[in-house]
N, C-alpha and C positions, 0 to 999 in steps of 0.2 A: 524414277517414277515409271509404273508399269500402264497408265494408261492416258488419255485424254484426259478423266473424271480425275485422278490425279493432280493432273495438270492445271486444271480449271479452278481447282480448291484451294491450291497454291498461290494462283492468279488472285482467287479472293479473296485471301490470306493476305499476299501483299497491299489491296485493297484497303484491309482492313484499316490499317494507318495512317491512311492520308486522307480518310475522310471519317467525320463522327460518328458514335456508335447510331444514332436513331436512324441515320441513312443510310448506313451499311446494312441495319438490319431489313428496312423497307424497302430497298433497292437493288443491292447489290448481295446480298445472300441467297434472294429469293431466283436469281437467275439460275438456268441450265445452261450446259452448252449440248446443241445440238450435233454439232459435227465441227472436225477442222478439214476443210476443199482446200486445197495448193496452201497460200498464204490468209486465208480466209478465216475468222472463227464464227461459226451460223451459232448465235446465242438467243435462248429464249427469254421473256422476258412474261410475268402475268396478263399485261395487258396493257393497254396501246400508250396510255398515260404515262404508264413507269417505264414503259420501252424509251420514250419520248426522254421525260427526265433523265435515262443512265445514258441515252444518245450525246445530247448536251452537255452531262453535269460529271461525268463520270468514263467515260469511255476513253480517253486519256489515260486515266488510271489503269485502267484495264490493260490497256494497246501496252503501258509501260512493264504491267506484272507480268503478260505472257514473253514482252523482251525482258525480264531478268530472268526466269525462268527457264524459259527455251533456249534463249542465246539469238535469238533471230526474231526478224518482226513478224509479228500475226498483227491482222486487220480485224477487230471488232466488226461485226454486222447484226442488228438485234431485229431479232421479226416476235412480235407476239404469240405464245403458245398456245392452237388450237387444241380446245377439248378434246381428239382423239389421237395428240401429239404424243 
């Protein structure tokens, strides 16, 4: 994989499976990733709601995809995406 975007797609590809199609689609498709800092992934999220739900309900899943992926742990972090993000 050549880049982050990559990476992150892969993440929500692994995603994909372990949770139903209606809230992969309204939840977890809809994210960005902003950046990866050290062990960090800054992911965005539409708005503070659904940031909320993938905090709780889903970020598990996540934290799991970027360790099969990468091979090492990345820490999910979801901030809400400002309109001039």
């Amino acid at each position: 994989m050549n880049s982050y975007a990559e990476v992150f797609e892969a993440v929500k590809e692994h995603c994909r499976v372990a949770v139903v199609d209606a809230s992969f689609k309204l939840f977890i498709e809809p994210l960005e990733l902003k950046c990866i800092e050290e062990n960090t992934a800054i992911i965005y999220a539409n708005n503070e709601w659904a940031k909320n739900v993938v905090e709780e309900r889903f970020s598990g899943a996540i934290k799991k995809g970027f360790e099969k992926i990468l091979g090492f742990t990345i820490i999910p972090r979801f901030e809400v995406k400002k309109e001039d993000s």
